[in-house]
C-alpha positions in Angstrom: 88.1 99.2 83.1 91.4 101.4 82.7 94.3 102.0 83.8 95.2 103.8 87.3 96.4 107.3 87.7 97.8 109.4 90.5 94.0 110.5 91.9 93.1 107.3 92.1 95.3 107.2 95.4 92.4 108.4 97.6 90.0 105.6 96.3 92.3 102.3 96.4 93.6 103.3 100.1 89.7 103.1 101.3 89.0 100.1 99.2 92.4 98.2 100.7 91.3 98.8 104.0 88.6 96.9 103.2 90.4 93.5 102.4 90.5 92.3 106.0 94.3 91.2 106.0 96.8 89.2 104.0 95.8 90.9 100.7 99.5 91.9 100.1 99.1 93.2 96.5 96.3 96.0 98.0 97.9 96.9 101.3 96.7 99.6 103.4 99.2 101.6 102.8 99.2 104.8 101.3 102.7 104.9 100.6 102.8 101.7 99.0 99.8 102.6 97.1 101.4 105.5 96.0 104.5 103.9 95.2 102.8 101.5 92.5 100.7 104.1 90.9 104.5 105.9 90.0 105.5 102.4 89.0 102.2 102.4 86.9 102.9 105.9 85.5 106.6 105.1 84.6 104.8 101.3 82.8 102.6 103.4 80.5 105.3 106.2 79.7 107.7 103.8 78.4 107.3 103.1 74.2 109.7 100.8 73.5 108.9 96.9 73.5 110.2 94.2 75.1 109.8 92.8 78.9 110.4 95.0 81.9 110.2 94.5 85.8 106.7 96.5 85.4 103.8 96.7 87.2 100.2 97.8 85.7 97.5 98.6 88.1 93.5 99.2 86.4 90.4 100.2 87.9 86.7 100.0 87.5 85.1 103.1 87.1 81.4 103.6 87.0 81.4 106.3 84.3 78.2 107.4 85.1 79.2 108.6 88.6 82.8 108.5 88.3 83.2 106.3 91.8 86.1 104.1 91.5 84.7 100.5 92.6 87.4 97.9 91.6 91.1 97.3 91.2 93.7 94.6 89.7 97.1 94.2 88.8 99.6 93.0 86.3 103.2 92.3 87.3 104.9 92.1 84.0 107.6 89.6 85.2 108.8 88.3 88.7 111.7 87.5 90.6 114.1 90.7 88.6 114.6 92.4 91.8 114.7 89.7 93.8 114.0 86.3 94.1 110.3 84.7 93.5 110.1 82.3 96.3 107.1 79.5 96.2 106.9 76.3 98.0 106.4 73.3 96.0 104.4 70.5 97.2 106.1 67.3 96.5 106.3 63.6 97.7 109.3 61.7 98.8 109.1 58.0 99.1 110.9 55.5 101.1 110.7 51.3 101.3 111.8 49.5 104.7 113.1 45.7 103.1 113.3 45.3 107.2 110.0 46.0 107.5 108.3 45.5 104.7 106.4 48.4 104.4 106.7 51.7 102.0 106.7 55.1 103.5 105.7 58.2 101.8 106.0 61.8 103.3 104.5 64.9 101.9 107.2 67.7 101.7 107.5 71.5 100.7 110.4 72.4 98.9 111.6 75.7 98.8 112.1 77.2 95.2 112.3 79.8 92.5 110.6 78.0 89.6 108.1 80.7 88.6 110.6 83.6 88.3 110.3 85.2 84.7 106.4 85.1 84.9 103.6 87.5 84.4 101.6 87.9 87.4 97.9 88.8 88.1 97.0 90.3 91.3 95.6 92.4 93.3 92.4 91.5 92.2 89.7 93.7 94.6 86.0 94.2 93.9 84.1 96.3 96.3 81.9 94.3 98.4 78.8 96.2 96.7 79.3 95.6 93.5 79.6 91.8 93.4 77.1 91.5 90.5 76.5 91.6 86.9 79.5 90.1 86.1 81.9 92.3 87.1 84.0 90.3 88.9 85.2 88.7 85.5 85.5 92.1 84.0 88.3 93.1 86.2 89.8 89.7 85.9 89.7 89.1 82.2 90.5 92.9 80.9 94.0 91.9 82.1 94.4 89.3 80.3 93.3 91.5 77.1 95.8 94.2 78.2 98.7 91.7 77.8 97.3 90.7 74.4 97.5 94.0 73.3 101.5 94.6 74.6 101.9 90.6 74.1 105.8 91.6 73.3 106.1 93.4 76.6 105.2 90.0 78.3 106.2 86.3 78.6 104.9 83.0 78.1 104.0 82.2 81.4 101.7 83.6 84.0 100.7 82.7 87.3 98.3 83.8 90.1 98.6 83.8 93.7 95.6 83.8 96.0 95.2 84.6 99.4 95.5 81.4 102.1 93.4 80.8 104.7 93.1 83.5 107.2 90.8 82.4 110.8 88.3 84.5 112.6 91.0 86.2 114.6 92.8 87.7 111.8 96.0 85.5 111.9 97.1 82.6 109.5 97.0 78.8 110.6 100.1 78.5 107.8 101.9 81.3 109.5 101.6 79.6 113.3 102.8 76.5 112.2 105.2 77.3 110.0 107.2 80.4 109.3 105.8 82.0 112.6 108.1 79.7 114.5 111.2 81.5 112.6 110.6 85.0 113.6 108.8 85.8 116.7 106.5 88.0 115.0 102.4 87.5 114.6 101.1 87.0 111.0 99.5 90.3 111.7 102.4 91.8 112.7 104.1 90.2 109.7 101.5 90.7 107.0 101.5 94.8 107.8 105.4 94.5 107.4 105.3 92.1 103.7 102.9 94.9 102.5 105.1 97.7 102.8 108.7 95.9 102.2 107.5 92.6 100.3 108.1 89.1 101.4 112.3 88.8 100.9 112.5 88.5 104.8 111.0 85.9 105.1 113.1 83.7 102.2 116.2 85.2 103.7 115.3 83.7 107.1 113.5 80.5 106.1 115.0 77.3 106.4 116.3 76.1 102.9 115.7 72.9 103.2 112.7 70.7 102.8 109.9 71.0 105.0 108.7 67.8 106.0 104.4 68.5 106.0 104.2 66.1 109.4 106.3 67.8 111.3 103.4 70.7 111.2 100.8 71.0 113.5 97.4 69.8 112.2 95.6 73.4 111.4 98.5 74.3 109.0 98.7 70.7 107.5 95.0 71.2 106.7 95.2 74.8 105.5 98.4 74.2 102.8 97.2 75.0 99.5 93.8 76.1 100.1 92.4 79.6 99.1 90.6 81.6 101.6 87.0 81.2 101.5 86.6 84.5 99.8 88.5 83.5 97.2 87.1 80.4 95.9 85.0 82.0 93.1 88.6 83.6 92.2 90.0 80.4 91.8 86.8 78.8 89.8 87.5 81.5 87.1 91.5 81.1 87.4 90.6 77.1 86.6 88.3 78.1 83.7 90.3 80.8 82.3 93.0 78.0 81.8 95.1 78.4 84.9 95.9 75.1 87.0 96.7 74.4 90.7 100.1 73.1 89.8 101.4 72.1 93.6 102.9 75.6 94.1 101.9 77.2 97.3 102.7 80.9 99.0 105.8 80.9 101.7 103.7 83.6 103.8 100.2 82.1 104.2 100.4 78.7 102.0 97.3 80.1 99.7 97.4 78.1 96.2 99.7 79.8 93.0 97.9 78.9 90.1 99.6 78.6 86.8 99.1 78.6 83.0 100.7 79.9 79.8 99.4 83.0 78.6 98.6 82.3 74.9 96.1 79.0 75.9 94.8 81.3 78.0 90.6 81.1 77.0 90.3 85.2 76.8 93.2 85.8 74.9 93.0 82.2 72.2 89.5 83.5 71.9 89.6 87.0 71.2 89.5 88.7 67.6 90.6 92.6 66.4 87.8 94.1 64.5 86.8 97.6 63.2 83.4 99.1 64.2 80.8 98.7 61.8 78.0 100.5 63.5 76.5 101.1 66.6 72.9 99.9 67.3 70.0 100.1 70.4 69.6 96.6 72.1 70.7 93.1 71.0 73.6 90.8 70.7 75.8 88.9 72.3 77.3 90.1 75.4 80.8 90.4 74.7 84.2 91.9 76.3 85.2 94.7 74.7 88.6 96.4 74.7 90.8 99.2 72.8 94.0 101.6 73.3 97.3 101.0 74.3 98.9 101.9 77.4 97.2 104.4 79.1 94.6 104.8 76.8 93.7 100.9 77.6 89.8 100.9 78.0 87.9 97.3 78.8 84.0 97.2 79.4 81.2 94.6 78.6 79.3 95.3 75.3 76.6 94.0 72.9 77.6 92.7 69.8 76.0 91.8 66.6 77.3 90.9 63.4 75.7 90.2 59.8 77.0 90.3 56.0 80.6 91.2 57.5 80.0 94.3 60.0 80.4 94.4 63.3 78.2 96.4 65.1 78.2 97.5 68.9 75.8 99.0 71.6 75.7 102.6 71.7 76.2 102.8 75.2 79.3 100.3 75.0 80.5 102.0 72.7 80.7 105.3 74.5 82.1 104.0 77.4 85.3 103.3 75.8 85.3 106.0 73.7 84.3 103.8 70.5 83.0 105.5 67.1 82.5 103.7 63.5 86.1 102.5 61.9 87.8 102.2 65.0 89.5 99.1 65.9 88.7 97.1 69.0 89.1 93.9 70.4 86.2 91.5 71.4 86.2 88.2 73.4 83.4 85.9 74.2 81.8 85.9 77.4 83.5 82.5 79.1 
């Protein structure tokens, strides 16, 4: 894992239009793509501290061949240029003295809550490369990036995942719901979020509580559900530390998941060390990270220690650019 750079343009634009819709971190756009890789640029440049509207994006890079074959984001704080809509699952409750009976109705609440938080996104693995663990790598290196810029970062973070999308390529959510509001497919309006984000759709959206009955049944049943692809996303979200706190997205009604970044099982877990050694085989496979900013480098590695040295597989260790009495950070594999 490191961080993007302007020739990595090229790569995420084939691997985005291989998402199949409604992944609007990775759009298919090469002038959005282009436009966070500046934003990137302009993250890593900057050397003072302290939280900025920032985004990160990293990539996976098979070093042996150079092929670019992942990609994930960091948001360093949401809602600064404009608000961070979510809807909020909640339950209102009535009693009928008259009739003796107690009502309760499911409702979605328009809110900004989870402005100010760090978000993870954008998390894309190629479809061929779904082994070997790699799927965490990309997820957890994040989570060691903010550790090592923890003052450029807040306490909370949060994770949206994609809703449910059906065969034909449109939203069940989207039909019952927002779809109604602007004449417009969820095709239609998933190519327009990814290029200008999702504040047309809070501008025109009703403020008020949506009552969940008044939907029709295939967006009831879809509201808060990931899409199917993204189920093993959410297992590692909910071991990582993250919950599925009631908060759902105002475009396709996938699941926000929440948690606070220093309980956070790869970043309470992890230690800095110096290098010891290097050796041939053995150990405990580990995450492994070092640098700052651009220099950011994250892989898996082998790790053995004994009598107070750390020591680290040569390969591993020349991944990332590692030599004895360089500092590094390690994490358990969760």
């Amino acid at each position: 894992m490191r961080t993007a750079r302007a020739e990595d343009l090229q790569t995420l634009y084939e691997m985005a239009k291989l998402t199949g819709g409604g992944f609007t971190n990775l759009p298919p756009d090469r002038k959005s793509l282009a436009a966070k890789l500046e934003r990137t640029e302009a993250a890593l440049a900057r050397e003072d501290e302290g939280i900025a509207d920032e985004l990160i994006v990293m990539v996976l890079e098979n070093v042996e061949t150079g092929q670019v074959r992942g990609t994930c984001q960091i948001f360093s704080t949401v809602g600064q240029s404009w608000p961070f809509y979510s809807y909020r699952l909640g339950m209102l409750t009535q009693h009928s003295r008259e009739l003796g009976r107690t009502f309760r109705a499911q409702m979605l609440s328009l809110t900004t809550d989870l402005e100010g938080s760090v978000e993870v996104g954008g998390l894309f693995l190629h479809p061929r490369e779904r082994a070997e663990g790699l799927g965490l790598l990309l997820s957890r290196s994040r989570y060691l990036y903010i550790r090592g810029h923890r003052q450029r970062f807040g306490d909370k973070v949060i994770a949206e995942l994609r809703g449910v999308i059906d065969e034909a390529g449109g939203s069940p959510f989207w039909d019952g719901l927002a779809g109604r509001f602007f004449g417009m497919s969820f095709q239609e309006a998933d190519e327009f979020n990814a290029v200008n984000g999702n504040q047309f759709i809070a501008d025109l959206m009703p403020k008020t509580p949506i009552y969940t009955a008044m939907l029709t049944d295939s967006a009831r049943a879809v509201i808060g559900l990931p899409h199917p692809n993204g189920r093993a996303a959410m297992r590692m979200l909910e071991t990582e530390g993250f919950d599925n706190a009631g908060y759902v997205d105002i475009f396709d009604g996938g699941p926000t998941m929440v948690g606070q970044i220093d309980q956070l099982k790869t970043i309470a877990g992890a230690r800095d060390v110096t290098l010891g050694a290097t050796h041939e085989k053995g150990g405990d496979k580990m995450l492994i990270a070092t640098g700052r900013r651009a220099d950011y480098r994250c892989t898996w590695g082998f790790v053995q220690e004994a009598d107070g040295v750390v020591s680290l597989d040569g390969p591993s260790a020349a991944r990332i650019g590692l030599e004895p009495g360089a500092a590094f950070t390690m994490a358990g594999r969760a």
